[in-house]
N, C-alpha and C positions, 0 to 999 in steps of 0.2 A: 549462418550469417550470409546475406547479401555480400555479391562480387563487385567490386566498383565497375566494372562492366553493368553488371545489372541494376544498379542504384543509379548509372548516369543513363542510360535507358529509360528507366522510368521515368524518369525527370524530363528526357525528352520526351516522351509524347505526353507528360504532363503539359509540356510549352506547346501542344497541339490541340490540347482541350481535353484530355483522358485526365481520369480523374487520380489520384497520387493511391496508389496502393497501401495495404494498412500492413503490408510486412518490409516496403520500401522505411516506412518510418521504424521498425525496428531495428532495419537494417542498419539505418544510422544511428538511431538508439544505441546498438550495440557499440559502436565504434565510442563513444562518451559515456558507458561504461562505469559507472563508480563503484562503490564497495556495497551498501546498505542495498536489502533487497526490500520487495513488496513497500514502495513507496512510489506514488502517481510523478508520474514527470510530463515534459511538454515539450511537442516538437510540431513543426509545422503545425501548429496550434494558433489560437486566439492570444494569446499570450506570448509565443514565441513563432509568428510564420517567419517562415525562407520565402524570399523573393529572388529567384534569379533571373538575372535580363540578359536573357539571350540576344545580340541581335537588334537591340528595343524594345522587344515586348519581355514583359514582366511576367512570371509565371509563380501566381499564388496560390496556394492550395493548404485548407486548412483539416485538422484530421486529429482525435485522442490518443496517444499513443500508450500500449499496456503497460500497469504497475513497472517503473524501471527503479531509477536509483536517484530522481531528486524530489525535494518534500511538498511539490505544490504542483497538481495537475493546472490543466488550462482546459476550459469548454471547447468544443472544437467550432471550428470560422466559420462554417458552412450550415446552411438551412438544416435545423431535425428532420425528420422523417416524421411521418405519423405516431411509431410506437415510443417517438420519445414527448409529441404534443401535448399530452395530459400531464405529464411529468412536470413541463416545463408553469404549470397551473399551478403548480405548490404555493402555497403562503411562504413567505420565509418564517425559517425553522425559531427565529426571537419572538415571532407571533405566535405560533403554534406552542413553542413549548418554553415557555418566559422563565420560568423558574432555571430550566437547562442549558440555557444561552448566558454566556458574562464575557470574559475579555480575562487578557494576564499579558505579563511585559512582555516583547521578545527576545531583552535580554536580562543579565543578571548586574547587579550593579558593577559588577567590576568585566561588565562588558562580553561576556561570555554568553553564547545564543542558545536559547531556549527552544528543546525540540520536544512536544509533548508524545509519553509513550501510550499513557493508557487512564482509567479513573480508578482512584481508590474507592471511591464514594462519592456521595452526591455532590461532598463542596471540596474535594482533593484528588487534584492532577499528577499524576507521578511524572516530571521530565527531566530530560539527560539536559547538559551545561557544557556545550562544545565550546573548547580553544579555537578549534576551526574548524570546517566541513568535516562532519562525520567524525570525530576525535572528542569523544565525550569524557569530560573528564570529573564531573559530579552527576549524582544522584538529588535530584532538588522533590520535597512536595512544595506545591502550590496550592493556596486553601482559599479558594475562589470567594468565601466570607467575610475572610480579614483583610485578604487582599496582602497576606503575605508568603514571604515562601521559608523553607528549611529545609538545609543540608541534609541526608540521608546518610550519602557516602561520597568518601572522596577515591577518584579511582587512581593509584600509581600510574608515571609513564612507564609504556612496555616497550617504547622504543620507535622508530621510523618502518612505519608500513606498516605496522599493529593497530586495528578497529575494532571495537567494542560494537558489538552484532545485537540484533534484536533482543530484548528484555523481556522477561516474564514475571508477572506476580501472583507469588504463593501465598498461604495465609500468615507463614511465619519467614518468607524468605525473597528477598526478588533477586531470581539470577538471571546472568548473559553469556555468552560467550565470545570469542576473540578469533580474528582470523588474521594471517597477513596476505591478502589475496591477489599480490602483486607478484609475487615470487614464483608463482607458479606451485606453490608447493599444501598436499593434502596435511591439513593441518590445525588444529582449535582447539584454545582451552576454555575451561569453565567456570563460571565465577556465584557467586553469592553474597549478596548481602542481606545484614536482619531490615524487616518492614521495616520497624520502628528506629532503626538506624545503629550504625556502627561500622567498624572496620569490614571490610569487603573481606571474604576469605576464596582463596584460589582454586579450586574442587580439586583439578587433573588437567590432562591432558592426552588427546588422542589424536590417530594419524591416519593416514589412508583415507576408504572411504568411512569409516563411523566419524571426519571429522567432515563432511558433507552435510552439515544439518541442516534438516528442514524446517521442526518445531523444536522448541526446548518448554519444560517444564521442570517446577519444584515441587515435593515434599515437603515433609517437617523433617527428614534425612538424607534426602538425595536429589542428585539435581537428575533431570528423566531427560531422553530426544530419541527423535526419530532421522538417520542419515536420509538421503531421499533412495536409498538403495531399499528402505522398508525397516520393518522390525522397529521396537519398542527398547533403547536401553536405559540403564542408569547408573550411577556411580555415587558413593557414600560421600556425602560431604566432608566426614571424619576422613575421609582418606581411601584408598581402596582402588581395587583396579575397575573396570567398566562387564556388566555383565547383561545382557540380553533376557529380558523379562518373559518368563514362560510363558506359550500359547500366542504371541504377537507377530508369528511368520505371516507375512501378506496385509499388516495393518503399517497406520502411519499415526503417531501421537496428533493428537486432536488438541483438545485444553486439558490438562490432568483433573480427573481421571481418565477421561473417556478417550479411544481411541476410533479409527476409522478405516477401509478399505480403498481409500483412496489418499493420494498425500498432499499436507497444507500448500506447499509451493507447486502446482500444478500447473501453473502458464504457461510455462517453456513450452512442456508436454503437449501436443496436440488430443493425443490419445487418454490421455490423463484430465486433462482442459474439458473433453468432452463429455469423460465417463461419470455416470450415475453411482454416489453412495448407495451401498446396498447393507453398510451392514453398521451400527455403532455398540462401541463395549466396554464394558467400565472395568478399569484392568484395577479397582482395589475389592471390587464382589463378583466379578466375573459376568454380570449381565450381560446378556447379547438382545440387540435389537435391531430386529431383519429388516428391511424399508423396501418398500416396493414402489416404484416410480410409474408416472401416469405413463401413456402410451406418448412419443413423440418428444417427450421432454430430455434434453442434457443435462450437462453439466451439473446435476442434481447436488447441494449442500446440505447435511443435517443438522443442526443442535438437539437439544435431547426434546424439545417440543416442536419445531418450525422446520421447515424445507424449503427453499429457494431453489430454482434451477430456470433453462431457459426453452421456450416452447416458440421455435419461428424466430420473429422480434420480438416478441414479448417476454417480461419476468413472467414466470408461476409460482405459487406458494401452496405449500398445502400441514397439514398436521404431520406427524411423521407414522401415525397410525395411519398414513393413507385419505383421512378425511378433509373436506372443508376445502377440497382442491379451488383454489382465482386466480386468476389473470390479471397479473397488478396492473396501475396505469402507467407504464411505460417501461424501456428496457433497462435492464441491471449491468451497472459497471463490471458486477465481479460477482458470485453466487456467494460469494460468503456471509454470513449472518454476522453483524455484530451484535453484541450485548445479549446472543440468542434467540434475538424477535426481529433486527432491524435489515432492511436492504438498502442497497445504494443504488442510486435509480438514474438515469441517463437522460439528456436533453442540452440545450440551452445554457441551462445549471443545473446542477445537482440537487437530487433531493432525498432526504435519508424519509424512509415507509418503515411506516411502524405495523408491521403482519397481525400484533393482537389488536391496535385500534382502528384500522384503516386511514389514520392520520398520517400526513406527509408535510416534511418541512425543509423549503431550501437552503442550500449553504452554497457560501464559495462568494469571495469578494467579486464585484462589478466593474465594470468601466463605465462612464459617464451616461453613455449610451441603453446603458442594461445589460450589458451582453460580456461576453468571453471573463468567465471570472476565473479564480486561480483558490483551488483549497488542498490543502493535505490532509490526512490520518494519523493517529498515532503511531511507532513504532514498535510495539513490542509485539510477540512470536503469534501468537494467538490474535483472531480479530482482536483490535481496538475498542476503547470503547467514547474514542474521543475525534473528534473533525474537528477541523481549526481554518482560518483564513484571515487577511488582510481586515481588519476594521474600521480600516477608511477608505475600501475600493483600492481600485490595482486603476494606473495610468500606464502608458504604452511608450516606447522610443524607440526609434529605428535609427539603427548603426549599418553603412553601407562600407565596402570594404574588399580589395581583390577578390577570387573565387583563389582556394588551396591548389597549388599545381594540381595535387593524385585527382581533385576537380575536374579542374579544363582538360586532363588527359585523359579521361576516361568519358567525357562529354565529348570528346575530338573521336574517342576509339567508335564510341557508340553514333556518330554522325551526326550530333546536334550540330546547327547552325553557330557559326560566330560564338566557339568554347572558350575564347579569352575575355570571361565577363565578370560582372560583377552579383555580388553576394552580396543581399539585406536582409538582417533578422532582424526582426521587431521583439522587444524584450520586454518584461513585464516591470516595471516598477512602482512598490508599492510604499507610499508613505506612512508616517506614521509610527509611532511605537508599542503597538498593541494588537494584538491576536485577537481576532472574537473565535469561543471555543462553544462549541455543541455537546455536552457533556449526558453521555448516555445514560450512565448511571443517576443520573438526576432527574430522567424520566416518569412521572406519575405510571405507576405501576396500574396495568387492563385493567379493566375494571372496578 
């Protein structure tokens, strides 16, 4: 993490026209910090810039910051580039894929906030029913047809500083797991409930690093994860201690079955961030399948059809046999593949590429203007298979307000002009009671 020394640095020769660094924003990132991982957040963004007035002059700078911990990115303030120009050409994704686009409340009648995990199917949304930020305390479907929803599960309270972590759905079981990641202490347990509903049952629990997860998965008997140290384990939902799945040294759980050579939570990682899948394996028949990546290309993604990675500023896709290697129109937020086929593509707004049809479709609410919108993803472990945003456009307000002492003393250390000033963040607010949702699995299948 950034030194407040080097965070008020940056900031000052941002107030000299140098443009705000993209690890400057994680550095603050980091400091607001929340629980849930792999969810878009926004900082010195369209949606959320810092203006700070050194002196009189106001020093703006707009910029995306990587997958953090809150549920609605913002497009960033400033001009695309060329590799994001085409991108920014998409139809919106209601045109494109009419059937796949509808709306659902934001909250629950009894006022509990709806945070969408993933698609059951074409017309049912699986989401969590938070008391408060990040404190999920049902399991709800929503059935985008009827236009209504049902309980699944109801989850016990575990206590103060106990979250309910990323979801996964199995054919016969959706589980999660539990951190208290406040405490400082290695630690998670595991949970399950039936698809079709009923009492949640509580797997285990484990410490160290196997409680470090990075994916989790279900069976029809066990709940499966990958720590981010590697390896494949699992533990009996009947009970039982946690045992490490043969042959899975140097793999990372993928979506069960399949496993990979590289691990799901890779951002942090530079080394990780960058490296090429090289290998995918089906750990319930043993398949292995070897991938070899174009010359020049990172951050390589596979699903058991499609590849994603990135070549320059540009996305690349190709077959996972190698063939049919393209150069999408514009750059990828993230190499991950949802739903198997789809990329997340960068610009302006956002537009989700469908790799079998060469169709592309925007999402992410607007402001009056056109510009800076604000969308989230599903939560649960495995890509999502759901986008969501404001349904009636995002408007703006700016709250001005002292700069924090650890601020102005570290803007005083690092010799910005006039460090006793003032701080404006411009915030997103979005009217309205309804989500429009992008529902992947509702997508007309190639062909």
């Amino acid at each position: 993490m950034r030194t407040e020394h080097e965070l008020a640095e940056a900031l000052k020769n941002a107030a000299n026209g140098a443009p705000v660094p993209a690890d400057l924003e994680r550095g603050v990132a980091d400091r607001r910090r929340r629980r849930t991982r792999r969810r878009h957040g926004s900082l010195l963004a369209a949606a959320g810039v810092v203006a700070v007035v050194l002196g009189g002059t106001a020093v703006v700078r707009g910029g995306h910051v990587p997958p953090s911990a809150d549920p609605v990115a913002s497009a960033a303030a400033g001009a695309p580039d060329d590799a994001d120009a085409d991108a920014d050409q998409a139809s919106r994704a209601r045109d494109v894929w009419p059937e796949a686009v509808t709306t659902f409340p934001k909250k629950a009648a009894d006022g509990f906030k709806y945070r969408p995990v993933t698609a059951l199917g074409p017309t049912e949304i699986l989401l969590t029913a938070e008391a408060s930020f990040e404190k999920a305390g049902r399991l709800e479907v929503y059935d985008t047809r009827t236009r209504a929803s049902r309980v699944l599960a109801t989850m016990a309270p575990r206590g103060k500083g106990y979250y309910p972590q990323d979801f996964e759905v199995g054919s016969d079981y959706i589980a999660w797991y539990g951190t208290t990641p406040n405490n400082g202490r290695k630690w998670a347990d595991f949970w399950v409930a039936p698809r079709q509903g009923g009492e949640p049952i509580r797997v285990g629990e484990v410490t160290g690093d196997l409680a470090l997860v990075d994916r989790i998965g279900v069976t029809g008997d066990h709940i499966v994860w990958s720590p981010k140290s590697g390896g494949v384990y699992r533990m009996p939902i009947a009970g039982g201690e946690p045992e490490k799945i043969e042959g899975t040294d140097g793999l990372w759980l993928d979506s069960w079955p399949w496993a990979r050579d590289v691990p799901g939570d890779s951002f942090p990682d530079e080394k990780w961030r960058n490296a090429n899948q090289a290998l995918l394996v089906d750990l319930e028949n043993g398949t292995r399948r070897t991938i070899t990546p174009p010359p020049g290309v990172t951050g390589l993604r596979c699903s058991t059809e499609w590849c994603l990675g990135t070549s320059g500023k540009k996305a690349l896709s190709m077959r996972i046999d190698g063939t049919d290697v393209r150069e999408l129109p514009g750059r990828s937020r993230t190499t991950d593949l949802y739903g198997g086929r789809f990329a997340e593509l960068g610009g302006w707004l956002p537009a989700i590429y469908d790799l079998a049809t060469g169709k592309a479709g925007g999402i992410g609410a607007t402001t009056r203007d056109g510009r800076g919108g604000g969308w989230g993803h599903g939560v649960s472990s495995s890509p999502t298979r759901v986008f969501y945003w404001n349904a009636h456009g995002v408007e703006t307000k700016e709250t001005c307000g002292p700069m924090p002492e650890w601020q102005r003393k570290a803007l005083a250390e690092a010799g910005a002009p006039s460090p006793g000033a003032t701080m404006c963040t411009t915030e997103t607010v979005e009217p309205g009671d309804e989500n429009e949702v992008l529902n992947l699995a509702a997508v007309p299948p190639a062909g």
